[in-house]
C-alpha positions as semicolon CSV with decimal commas, in nm:
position;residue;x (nm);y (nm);z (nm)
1;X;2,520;1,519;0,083
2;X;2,560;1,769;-0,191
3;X;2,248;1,989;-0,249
4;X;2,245;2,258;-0,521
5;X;2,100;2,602;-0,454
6;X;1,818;2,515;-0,692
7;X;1,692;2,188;-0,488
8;X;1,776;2,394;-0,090
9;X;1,511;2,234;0,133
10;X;1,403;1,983;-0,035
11;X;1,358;1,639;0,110
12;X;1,430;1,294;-0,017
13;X;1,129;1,015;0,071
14;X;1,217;0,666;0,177
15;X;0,895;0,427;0,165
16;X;0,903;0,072;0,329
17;X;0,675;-0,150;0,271
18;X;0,607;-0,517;0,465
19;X;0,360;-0,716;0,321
20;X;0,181;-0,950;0,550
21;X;0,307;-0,727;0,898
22;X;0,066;-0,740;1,136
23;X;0,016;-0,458;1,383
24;X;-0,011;-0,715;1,691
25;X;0,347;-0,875;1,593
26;X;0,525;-0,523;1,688
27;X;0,670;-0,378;1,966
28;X;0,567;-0,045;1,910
29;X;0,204;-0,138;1,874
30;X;0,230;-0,332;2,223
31;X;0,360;-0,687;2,118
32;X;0,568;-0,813;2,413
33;X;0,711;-1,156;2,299
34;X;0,835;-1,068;1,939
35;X;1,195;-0,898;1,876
36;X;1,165;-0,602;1,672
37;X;1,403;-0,379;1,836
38;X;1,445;-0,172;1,475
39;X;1,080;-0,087;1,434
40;X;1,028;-0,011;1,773
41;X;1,333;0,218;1,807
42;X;1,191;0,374;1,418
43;X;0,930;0,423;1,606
44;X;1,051;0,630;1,886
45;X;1,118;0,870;1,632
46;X;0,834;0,918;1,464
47;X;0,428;0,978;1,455
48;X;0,275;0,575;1,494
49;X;-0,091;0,561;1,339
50;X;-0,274;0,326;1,539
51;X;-0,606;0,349;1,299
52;X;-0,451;0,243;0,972
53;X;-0,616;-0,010;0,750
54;X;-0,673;-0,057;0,399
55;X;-0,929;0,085;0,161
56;X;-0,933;-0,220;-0,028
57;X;-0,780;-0,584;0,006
58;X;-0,536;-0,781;-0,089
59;X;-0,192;-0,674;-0,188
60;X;-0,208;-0,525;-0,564
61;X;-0,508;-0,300;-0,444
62;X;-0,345;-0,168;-0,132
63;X;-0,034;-0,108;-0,399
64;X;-0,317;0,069;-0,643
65;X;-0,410;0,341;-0,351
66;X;-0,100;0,356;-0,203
67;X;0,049;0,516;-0,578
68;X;-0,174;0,691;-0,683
69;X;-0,387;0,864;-0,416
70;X;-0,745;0,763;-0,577
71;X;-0,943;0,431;-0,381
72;X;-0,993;0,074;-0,540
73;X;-1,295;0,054;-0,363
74;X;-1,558;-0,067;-0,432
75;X;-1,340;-0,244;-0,794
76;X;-1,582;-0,064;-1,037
77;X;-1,471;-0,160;-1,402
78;X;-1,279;-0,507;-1,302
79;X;-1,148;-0,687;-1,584
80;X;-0,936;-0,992;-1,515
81;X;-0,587;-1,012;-1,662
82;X;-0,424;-1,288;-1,839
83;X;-0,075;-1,426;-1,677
84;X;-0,225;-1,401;-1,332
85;X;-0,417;-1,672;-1,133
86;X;-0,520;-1,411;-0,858
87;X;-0,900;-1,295;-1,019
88;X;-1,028;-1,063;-0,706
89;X;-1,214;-0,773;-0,845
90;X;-0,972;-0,459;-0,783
91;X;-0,639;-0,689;-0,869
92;X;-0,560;-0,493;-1,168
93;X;-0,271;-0,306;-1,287
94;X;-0,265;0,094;-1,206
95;X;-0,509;0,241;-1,466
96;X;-0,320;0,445;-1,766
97;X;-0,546;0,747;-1,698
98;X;-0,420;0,772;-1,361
99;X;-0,080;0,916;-1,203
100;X;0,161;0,750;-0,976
101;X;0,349;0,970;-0,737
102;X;0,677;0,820;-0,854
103;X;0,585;0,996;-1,204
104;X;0,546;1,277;-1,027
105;X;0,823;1,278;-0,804
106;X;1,067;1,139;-1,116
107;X;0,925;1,499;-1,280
108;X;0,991;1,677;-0,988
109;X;1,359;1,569;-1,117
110;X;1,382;1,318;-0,809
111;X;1,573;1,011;-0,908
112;X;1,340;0,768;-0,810
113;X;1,420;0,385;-0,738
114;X;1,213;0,057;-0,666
115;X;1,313;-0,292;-0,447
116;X;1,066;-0,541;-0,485
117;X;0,990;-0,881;-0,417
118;X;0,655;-0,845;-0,461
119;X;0,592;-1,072;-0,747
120;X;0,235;-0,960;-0,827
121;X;0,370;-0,634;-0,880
122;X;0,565;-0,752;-1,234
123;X;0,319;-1,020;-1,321
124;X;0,262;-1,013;-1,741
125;X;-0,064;-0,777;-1,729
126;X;0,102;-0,511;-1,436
127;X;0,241;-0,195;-1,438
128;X;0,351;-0,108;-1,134
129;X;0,711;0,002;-1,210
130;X;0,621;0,302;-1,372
131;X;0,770;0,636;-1,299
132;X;1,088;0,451;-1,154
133;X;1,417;0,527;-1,264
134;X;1,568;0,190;-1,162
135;X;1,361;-0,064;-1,061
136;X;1,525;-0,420;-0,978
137;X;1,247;-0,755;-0,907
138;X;1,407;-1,000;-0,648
139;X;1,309;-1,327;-0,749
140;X;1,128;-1,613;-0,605
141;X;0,878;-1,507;-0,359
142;X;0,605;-1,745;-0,330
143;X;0,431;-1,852;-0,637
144;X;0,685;-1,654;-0,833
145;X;0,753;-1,887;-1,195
146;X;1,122;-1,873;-1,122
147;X;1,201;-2,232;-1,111
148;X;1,013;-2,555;-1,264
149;X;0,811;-2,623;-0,955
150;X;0,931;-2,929;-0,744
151;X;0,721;-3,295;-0,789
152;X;0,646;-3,576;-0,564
153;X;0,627;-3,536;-0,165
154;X;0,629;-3,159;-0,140
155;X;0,673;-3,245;0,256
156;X;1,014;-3,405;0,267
157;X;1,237;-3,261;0,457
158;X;1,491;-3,355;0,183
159;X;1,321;-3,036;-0,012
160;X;1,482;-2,767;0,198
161;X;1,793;-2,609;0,044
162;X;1,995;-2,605;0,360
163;X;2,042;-2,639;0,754
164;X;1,945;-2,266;0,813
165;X;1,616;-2,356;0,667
166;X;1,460;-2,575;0,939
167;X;1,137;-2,570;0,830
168;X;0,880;-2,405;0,545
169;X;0,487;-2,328;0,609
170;X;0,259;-2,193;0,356
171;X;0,015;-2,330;0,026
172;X;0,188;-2,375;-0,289
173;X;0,510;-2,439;-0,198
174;X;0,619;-2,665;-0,486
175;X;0,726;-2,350;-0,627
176;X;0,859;-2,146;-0,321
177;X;1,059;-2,470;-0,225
178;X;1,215;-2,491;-0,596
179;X;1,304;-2,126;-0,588
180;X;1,476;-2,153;-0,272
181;X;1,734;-2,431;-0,369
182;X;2,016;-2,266;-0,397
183;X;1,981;-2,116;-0,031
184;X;2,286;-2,159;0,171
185;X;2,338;-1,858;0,458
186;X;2,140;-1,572;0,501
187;X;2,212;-1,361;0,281
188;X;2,000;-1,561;0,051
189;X;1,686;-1,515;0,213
190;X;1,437;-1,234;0,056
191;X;1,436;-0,929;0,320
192;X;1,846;-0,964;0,287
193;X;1,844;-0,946;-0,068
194;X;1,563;-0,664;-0,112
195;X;1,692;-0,444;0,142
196;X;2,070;-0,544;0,091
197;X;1,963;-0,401;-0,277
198;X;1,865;-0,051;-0,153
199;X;2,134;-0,047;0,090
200;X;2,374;-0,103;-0,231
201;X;2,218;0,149;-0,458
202;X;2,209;0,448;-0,161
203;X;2,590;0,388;-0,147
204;X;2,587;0,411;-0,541
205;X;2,367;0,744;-0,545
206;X;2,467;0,907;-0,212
207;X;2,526;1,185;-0,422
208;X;2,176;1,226;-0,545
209;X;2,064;1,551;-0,509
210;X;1,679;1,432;-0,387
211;X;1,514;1,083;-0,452
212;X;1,207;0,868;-0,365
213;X;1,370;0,523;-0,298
214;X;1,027;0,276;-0,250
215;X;1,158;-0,104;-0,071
216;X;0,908;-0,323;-0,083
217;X;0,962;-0,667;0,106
218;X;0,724;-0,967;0,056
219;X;0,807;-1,091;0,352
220;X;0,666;-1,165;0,692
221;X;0,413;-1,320;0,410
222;X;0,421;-1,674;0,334
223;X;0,541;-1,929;0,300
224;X;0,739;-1,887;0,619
225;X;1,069;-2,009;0,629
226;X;1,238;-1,839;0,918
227;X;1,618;-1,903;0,973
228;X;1,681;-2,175;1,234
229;X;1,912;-1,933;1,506
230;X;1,586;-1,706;1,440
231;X;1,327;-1,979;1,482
232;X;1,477;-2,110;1,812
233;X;1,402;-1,784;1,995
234;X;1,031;-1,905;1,925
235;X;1,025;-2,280;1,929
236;X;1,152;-2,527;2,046
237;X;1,289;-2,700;1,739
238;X;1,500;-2,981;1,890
239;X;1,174;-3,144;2,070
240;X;0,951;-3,108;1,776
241;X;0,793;-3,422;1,614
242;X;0,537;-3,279;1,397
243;X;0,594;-3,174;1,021
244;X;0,854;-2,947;0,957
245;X;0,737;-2,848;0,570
246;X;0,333;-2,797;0,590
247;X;0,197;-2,737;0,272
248;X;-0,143;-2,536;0,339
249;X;-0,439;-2,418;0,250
250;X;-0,634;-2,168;0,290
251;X;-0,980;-2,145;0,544
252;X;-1,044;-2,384;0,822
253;X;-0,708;-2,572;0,864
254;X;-0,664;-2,884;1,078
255;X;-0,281;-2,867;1,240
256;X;-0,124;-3,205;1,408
257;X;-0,017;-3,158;1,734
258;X;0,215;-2,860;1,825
259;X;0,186;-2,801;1,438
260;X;-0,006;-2,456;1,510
261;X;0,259;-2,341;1,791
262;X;0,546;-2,378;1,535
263;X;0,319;-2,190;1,269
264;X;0,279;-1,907;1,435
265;X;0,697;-1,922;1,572
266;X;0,725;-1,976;1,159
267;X;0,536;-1,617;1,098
268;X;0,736;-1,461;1,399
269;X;1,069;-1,525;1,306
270;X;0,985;-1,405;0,963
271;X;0,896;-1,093;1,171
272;X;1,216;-1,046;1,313
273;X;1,420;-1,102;1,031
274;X;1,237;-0,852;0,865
275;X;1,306;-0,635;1,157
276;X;1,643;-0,693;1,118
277;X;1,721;-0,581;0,782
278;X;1,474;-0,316;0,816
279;X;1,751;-0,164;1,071
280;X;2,041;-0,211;0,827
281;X;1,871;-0,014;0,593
282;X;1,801;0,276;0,820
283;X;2,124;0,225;0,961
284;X;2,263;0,281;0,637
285;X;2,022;0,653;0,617
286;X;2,207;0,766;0,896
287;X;2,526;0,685;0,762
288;X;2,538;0,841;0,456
289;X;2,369;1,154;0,626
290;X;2,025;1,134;0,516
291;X;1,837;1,073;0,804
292;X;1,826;1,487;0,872
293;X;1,683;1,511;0,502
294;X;1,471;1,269;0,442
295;X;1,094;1,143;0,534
296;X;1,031;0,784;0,602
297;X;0,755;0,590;0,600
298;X;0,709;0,220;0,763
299;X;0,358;0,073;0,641
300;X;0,218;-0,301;0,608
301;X;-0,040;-0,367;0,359
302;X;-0,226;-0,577;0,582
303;X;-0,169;-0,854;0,813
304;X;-0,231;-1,217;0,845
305;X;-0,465;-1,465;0,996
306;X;-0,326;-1,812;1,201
307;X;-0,638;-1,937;1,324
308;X;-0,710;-1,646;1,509
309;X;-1,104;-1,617;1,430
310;X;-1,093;-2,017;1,277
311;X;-0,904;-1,949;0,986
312;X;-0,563;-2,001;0,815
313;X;-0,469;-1,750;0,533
314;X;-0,725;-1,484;0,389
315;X;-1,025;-1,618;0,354
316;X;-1,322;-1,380;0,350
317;X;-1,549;-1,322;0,502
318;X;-1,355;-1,437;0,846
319;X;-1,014;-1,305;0,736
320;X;-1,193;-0,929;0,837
321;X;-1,065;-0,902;1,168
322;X;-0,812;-0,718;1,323
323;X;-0,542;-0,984;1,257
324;X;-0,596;-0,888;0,881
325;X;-0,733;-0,560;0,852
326;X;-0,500;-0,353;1,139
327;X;-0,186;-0,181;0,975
328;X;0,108;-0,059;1,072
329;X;0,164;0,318;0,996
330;X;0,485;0,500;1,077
331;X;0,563;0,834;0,950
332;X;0,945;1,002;1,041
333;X;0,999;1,324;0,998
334;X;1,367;1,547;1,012
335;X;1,234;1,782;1,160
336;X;1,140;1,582;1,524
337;X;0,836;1,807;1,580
338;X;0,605;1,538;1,714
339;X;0,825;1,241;1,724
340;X;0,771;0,969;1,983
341;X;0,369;1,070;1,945
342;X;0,077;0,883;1,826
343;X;-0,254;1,003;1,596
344;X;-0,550;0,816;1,653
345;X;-0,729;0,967;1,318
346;X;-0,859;0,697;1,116
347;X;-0,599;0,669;0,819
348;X;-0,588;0,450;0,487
349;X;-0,337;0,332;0,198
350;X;-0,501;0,610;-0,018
351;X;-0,372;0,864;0,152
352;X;0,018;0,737;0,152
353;X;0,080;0,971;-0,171
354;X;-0,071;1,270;-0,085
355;X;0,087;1,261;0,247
356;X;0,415;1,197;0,110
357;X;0,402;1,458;-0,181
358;X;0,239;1,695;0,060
359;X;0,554;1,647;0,302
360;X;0,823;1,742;0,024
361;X;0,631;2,011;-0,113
362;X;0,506;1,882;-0,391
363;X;0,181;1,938;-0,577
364;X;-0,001;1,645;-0,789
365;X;-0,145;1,755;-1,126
366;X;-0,451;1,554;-1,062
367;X;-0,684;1,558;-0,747
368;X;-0,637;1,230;-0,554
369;X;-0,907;1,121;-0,326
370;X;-0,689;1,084;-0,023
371;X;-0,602;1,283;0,257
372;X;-0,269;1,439;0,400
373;X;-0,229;1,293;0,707
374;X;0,005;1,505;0,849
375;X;-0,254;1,768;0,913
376;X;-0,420;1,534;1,175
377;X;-0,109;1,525;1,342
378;X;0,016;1,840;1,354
379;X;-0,362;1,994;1,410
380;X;-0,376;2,190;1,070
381;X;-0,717;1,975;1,004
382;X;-0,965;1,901;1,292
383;X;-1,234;1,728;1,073
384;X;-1,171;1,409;1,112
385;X;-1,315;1,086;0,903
386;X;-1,607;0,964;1,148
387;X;-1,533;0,572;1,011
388;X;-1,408;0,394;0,747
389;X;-1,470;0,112;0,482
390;X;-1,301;-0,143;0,284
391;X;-1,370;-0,427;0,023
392;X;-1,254;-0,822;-0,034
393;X;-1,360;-1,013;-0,303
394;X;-1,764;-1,007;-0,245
395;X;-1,779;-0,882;0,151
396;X;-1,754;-0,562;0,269
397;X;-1,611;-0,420;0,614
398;X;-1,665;-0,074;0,800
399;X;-1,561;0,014;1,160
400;X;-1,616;0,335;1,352
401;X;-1,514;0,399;1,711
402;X;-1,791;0,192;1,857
403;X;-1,875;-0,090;1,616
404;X;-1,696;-0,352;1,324
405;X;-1,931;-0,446;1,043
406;X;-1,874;-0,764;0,761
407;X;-2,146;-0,810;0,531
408;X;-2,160;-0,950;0,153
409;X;-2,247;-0,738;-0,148
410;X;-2,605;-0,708;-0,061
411;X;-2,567;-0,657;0,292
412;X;-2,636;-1,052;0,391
413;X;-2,424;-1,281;0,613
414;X;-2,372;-1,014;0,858
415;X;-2,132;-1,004;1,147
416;X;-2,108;-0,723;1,376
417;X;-1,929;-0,664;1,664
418;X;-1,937;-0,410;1,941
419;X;-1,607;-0,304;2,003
420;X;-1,585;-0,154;2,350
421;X;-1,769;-0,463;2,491
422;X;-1,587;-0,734;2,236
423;X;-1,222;-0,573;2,142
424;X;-1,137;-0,907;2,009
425;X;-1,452;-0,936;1,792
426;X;-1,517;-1,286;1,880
427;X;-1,963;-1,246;1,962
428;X;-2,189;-1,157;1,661
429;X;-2,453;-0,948;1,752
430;X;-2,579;-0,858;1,370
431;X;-2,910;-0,996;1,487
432;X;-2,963;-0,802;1,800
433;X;-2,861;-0,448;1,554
434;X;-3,018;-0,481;1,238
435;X;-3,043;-0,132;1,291
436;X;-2,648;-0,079;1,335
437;X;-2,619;-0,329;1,045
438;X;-2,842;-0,106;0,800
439;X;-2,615;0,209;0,943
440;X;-2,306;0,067;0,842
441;X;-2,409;-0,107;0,511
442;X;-2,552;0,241;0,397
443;X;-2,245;0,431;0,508
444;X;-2,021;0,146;0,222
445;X;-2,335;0,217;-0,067
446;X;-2,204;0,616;0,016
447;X;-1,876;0,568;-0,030
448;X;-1,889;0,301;-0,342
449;X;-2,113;0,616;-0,512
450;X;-2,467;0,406;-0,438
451;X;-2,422;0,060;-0,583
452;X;-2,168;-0,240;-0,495
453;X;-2,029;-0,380;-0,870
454;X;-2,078;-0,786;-0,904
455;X;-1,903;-0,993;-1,104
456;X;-1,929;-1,345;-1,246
457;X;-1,543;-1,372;-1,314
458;X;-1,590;-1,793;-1,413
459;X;-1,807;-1,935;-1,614
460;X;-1,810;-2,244;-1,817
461;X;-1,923;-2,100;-2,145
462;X;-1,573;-1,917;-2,163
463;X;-1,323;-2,017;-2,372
464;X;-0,949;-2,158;-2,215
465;X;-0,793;-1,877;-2,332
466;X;-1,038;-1,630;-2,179
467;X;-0,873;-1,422;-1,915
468;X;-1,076;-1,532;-1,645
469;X;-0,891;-1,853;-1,678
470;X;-0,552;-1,819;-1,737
């Protein structure tokens, strides 16, 4: 790789991020049924964080902290935005007054480059491209208006676009199903496409003297539509006599029999093939000679429940559990210093930016509210965060090393869970604590600056064309 006198030292940053990954589906985070031979080998190499979660929740907030350094929570100031059906307080597009660290790495004079097939992320009212270079939106994900949605029996089989696609699980999928119709191998399925992308455009720039390349795959999210050969290793496909398209819903769910068993094979294929193109991306680093010059990092936004605590889909208050709110948190760097380790320090999606421009010696003209990690790891920083909170919708969620807290806004509908006696969080004992309760609920009021905002996003006096409606 050609590097000028003027940019000596410098490193390029490669982000990747999986939407929907949960920690528990991974190797490297103990999983022992699930093939991800690419993370797990990734992860060999580098630091694994194994207390990441998310500031705030769902996906666009986790996307606000992660670029710009500065928390969502608690959604002060939420406005909902016209062209987007999602109204969550915190679902917003980055705020102009605030800077992204691909606008600062672009003026660092890195060529900087997006993959997404996040839809959210390029809905009418977001702005989430900014600072990129080149930027390209794969198509089709989910609820993505690609295609007129599909009418009639949204469960025939006669809806799938091919024999690869056995199956398709997930709500709304008159419009994932309609987008997927011209499927035929592989190679049409999103993580192939997004990362295939990047792969394409490092071949086109391998001359680029630094960049900030950010991939960021939709998938393991749903629907899930995981490629037959991929499906098998999971489930047993040719003794199956339940539904092979389930259109969902979110919240308690009520499968058919074996229904739930193929769900959950569904979400772990979808795992794996991630996985896989994960690896031909990094294979693809090392071949063009930036894996000594470059820092990667391997994050989920959050994860996803399958009727783990009762639930299908996030649903708060009892999405808040570990199947949701665990991440996974890789950081590689050239230099090898400390890969292979771990650092237990409790880490968020806040601090992503800082870490990163921290890590190619970068400054940010503004003061962002998260922390370098890095210093936890290499010892630079002993003070450690004693716990740490997030928000969804109207509940609110803190953990520290001994208990889990969910509460609403005012502190009401309380579940609390001791985690060295209940590491699966399964007995609420918010009755037994209301001491522990008050604890926690006071340590969220701290961090949201003394007051939790509420919002009445719906009402019927509005007009259609009000923004809380369409």
């Amino acid at each position: 790789m050609a590097v000028n006198e003027e940019r000596q030292g410098k490193v390029n940053v490669i982000v990747i991020m999986l939407d929907s990954l949960r920690k528990d589906h991974v190797g490297c985070y103990g999983n022992d049924w699930i093939h991800t031979p690419n993370l797990d080998e990734f992860a060999k190499e580098s630091v694994v964080f194994t207390r990441a979660f998310p500031e705030a929740l769902p996906t666009i907030p986790v996307r606000r902290a992660m670029y710009t350094g500065m928390r969502t929570f608690p959604n002060k100031g939420y406005i909902p935005r016209k062209g987007d059906n999602v109204k969550i307080p915190g679902w917003e597009p980055i705020p102009e007054d605030q800077v992204t660290m691909s606008e600062i790495f672009r003026h660092e004079k890195y060529l900087t480059a997006l993959f997404c097939s996040t839809y959210h992320m390029f809905k009418p009212s977001m702005n989430f491209h900014r600072g990129f270079t080149h930027w390209e939106w794969i198509r089709g994900q989910e609820h993505d208006r690609y295609r007129t949605p599909i009418k009639g029996d949204i469960e025939d089989p006669k809806n799938l676009p091919c024999d690869l696609a056995y199956g398709c699980v997930g709500h709304g999928l008159e419009s994932c199903l309609a987008n997927m119709q011209d499927w035929r191998g592989e190679e049409d399925w999103f993580p192939a496409r997004t990362f295939g992308k990047a792969v394409d455009w490092l071949e086109r720039n391998r001359d680029a003297e630094n960049f900030l390349l950010v991939v960021d795959e939709f998938d393991p999210h749903e629907p899930w539509c995981a490629p037959k050969p991929i499906l098998d290793m999971y489930f047993d496909t040719e003794n199956y006599e339940g539904r092979r398209i389930i259109n969902t819903h979110g919240g308690p769910y009520k499968f058919r029999e074996g229904e739930l068993e193929y769900t959950r094979a569904q979400y772990a294929g979808e795992v794996t093939l991630v996985d896989k193109y994960v690896g031909k991306l990094l294979d693809k680093v090392k071949e063009l000679g930036f894996w000594e010059n470059s820092i990667i990092m391997i994050m989920s936004d959050h994860g996803h429940p399958i009727m783990d605590h009762g639930i299908l889909h996030k649903v708060p208050p009892l999405c808040l559990y570990p199947e949701l709110t665990d991440l996974v948190y890789m950081i590689y760097h050239p230099d090898k210093e400390y890969a292979g380790t771990t650092c237990d320090a409790y880490v968020s999606t806040h601090d992503v930016a800082p870490t990163l421009l921290a890590l190619a010696g970068l400054q940010s003209p503004v003061k962002m509210e998260g922390r370098n990690v890095w210093e936890w790891v290499t010892g630079e920083r002993e003070e450690r965060r004693e716990y740490i909170t997030s928000i969804y919708g109207g509940y609110v969620w803190c953990r520290d090393e001994e208990y889990a807290y969910i509460a609403n806004l005012e502190g009401g509908d309380a579940r609390l869970h001791d985690l060295r006696e209940d590491p699966e969080q399964r007995e609420n004992i918010a009755q037994e604590k209301p001491e522990i309760c008050e604890k926690m609920y006071k340590r969220i009021l701290s961090d949201a600056g003394g007051v939790l905002p509420r919002y009445r996003i719906r009402r019927p006096d509005l007009p259609w064309y009000d923004s809380a409606w369409i």
